[in-house]
C-alpha positions as CSV (number, residue, x, y, z in Angstrom):
1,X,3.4,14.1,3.9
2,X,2.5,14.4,0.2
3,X,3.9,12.3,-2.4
4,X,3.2,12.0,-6.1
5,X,3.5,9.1,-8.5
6,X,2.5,7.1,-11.3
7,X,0.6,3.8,-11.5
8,X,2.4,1.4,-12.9
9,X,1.2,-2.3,-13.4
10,X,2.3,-4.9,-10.3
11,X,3.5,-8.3,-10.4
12,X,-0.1,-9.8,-9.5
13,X,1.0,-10.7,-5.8
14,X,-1.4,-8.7,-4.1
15,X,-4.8,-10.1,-4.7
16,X,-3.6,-13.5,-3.5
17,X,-2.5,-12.2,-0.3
18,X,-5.3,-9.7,0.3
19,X,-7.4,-13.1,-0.6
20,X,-6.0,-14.4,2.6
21,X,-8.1,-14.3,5.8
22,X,-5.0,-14.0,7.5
23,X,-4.1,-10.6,5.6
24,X,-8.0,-9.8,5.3
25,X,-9.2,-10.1,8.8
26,X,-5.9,-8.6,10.2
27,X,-5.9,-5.4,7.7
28,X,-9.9,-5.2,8.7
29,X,-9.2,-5.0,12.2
30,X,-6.7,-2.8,12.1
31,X,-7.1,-0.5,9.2
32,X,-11.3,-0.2,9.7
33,X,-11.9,-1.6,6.5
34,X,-12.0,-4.7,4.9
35,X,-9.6,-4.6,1.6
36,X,-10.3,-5.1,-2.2
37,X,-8.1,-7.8,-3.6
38,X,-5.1,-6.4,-5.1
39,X,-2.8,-3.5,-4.8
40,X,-2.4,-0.4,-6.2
41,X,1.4,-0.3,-7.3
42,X,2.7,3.4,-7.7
43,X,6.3,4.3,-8.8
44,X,7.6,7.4,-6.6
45,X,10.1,9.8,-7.9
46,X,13.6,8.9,-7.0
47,X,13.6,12.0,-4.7
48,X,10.9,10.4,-2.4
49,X,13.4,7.3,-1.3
50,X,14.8,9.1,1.7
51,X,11.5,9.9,2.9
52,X,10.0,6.4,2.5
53,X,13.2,4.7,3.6
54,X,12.3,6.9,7.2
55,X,8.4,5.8,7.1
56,X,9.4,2.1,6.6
57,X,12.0,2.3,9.2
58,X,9.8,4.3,11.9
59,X,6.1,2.5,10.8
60,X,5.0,1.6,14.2
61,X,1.6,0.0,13.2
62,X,1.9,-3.6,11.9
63,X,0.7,-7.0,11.0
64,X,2.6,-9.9,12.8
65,X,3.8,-12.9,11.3
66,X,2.9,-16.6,12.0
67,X,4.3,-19.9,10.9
68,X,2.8,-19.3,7.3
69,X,2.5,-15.7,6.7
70,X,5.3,-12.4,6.8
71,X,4.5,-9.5,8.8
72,X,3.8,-6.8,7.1
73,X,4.2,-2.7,8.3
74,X,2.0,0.0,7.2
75,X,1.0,3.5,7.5
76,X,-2.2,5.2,6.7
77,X,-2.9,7.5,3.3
78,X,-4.7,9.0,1.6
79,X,-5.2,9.1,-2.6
80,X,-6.4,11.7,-4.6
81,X,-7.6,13.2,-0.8
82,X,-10.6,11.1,-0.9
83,X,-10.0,7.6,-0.2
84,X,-8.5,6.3,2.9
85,X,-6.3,3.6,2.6
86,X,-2.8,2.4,4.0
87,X,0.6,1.6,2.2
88,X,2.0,-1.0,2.8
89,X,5.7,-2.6,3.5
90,X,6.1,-6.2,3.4
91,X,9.0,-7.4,5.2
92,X,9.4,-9.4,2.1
93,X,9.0,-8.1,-0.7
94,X,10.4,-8.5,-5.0
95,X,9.4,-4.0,-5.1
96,X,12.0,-1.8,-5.8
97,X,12.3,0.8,-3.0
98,X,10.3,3.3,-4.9
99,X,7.7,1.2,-5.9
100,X,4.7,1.1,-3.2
101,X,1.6,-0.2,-2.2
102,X,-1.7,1.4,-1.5
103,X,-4.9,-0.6,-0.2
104,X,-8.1,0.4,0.0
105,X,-11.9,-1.3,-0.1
106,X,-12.4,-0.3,-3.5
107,X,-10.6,-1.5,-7.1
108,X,-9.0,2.1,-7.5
109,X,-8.4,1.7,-11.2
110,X,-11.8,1.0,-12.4
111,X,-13.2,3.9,-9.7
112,X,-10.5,6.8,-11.0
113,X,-10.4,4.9,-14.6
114,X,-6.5,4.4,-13.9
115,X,-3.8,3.3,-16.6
116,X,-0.2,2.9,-16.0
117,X,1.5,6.1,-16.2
118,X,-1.5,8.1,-15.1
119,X,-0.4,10.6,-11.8
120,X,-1.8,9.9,-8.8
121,X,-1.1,11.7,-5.1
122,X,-0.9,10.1,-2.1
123,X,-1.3,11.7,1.5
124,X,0.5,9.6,4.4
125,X,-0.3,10.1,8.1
126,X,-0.2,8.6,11.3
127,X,3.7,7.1,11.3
């Protein structure tokens, strides 16, 4: 499935939980990669909310949860068709339903030179 947004600026959350070894070794394991510290934030058009309600609700792959950390779903993408990734769902989370997440191993707006507002597209798989 294909979705399109734009990058918008997040609230600054994700680099300490992708800091975690917890998060880190867990995403590692089962994503194949180990992920750069902090999350790119993209806001989906309203019309995409069904779609992601469904991914979120059928996401099968996951990150457990433990006396000091919330599990966490996810589902492998794909931006720009060239760099694997995953988006995920925290069970908690302060995002609005169209706002996402995408990880990766690299900081994706210094390598694509992203601002907020800039387009981006996203390929998910594998839910």
């Amino acid at each position: 499935m294909d979705l399109n947004g734009k990058v918008t600026s997040g609230y600054g959350k994700g680099c300490v939980f992708l800091s975690d070894e917890y998060y880190k070794e867990n995403i590692s394991q089962k994503c194949g990669f180990v992920p750069y510290q902090g999350t790119l934030n993209i806001i989906l058009d309203d019309k995409y909310i069904e779609d992601i309600r469904k991914i979120k609700e059928e996401a099968n792959k996951r990150i457990g949860s433990d006396e000091k950390h919330g599990s966490v779903k996810f589902v492998n993408a794909i931006l720009e068709d060239s760099i694997h990734g995953a988006i995920l769902f925290p069970d908690k989370t302060t995002h609005k339903e169209n706002e996402i997440e995408f990880i990766s191993e690299e900081n994706l707006r210094a390598k694509f030179n992203l601002e907020d507002g800039d387009e981006v597209k996203l390929t998910l798989y594998g839910f």
